[in-house]
N, C-alpha and C positions, 0 to 999 in steps of 0.2 A: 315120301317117295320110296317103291323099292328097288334095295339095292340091287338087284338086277335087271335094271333099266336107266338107259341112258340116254335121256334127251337131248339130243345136239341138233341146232340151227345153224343154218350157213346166207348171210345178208347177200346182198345185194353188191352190198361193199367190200365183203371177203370178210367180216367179221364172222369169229364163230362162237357159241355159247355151250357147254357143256353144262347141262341141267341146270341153265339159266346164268350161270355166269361166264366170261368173257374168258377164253383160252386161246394159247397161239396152238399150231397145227402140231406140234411135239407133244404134249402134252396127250393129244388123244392117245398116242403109240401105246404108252405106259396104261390107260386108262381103259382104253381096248384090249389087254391080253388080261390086267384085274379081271375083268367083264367076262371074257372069255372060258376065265377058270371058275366062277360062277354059274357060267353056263346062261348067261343073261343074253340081253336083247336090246339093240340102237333103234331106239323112236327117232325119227328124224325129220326136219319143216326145213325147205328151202325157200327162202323168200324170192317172191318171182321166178315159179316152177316154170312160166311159158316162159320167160327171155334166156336168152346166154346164158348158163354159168360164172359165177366167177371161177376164175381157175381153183380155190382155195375148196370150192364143190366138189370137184373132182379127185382134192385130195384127202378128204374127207371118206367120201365114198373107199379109196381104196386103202386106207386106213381098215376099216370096218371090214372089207371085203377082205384084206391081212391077217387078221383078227381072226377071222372065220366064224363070221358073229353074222345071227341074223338079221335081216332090217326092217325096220315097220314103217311106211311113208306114215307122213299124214298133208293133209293140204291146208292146216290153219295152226297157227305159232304156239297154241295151247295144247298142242295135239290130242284136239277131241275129235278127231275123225281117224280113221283110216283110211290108207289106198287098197282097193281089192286086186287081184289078178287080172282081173277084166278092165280093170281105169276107172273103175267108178268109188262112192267114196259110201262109210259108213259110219255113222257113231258109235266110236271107242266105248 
């Protein structure tokens, strides 16, 4: 993987994964300014895009939005696609 790119998931359940392993919501803080000074970029999959949020989404998001990092949806957990501007999707 490179290191300037940072895969983060956020379940269903509030669980969330940082480039595949399980982290609590602190840990992005510190992970996201690393990133930041790299000048990198948050890939990110929410599982179950169309229902509610967990709250744990939200603080994810504003994690990254703190950071002042950019962010790359995608809509599958592998993140082989991207969201475009427009809502539609494309292979990464």
């Amino acid at each position: 993987m490179e290191p300037n790119i940072a895969k983060v998931s956020v379940f269903v359940d509030g669980r969330i994964t940082l480039n595949g392993k399980a982290v609590p919501i602190a840990t992005l803080h510190s992970a996201f300014a690393d990133l930041a000074k790299g000048h990198g970029v948050v890939w990110y999959y929410r599982e179950a895009a169309a229902a509610e949020p967990h709250p744990n989404a939200m603080l994810v998001v504003q994690e990254i939005v703190g950071a002042g990092l950019p962010i790359s949806m995608s809509t599958k957990p592998d993140f082989s696609d991207v969201v475009r501007g427009h809502g539609t999707t494309a292979p990464r």
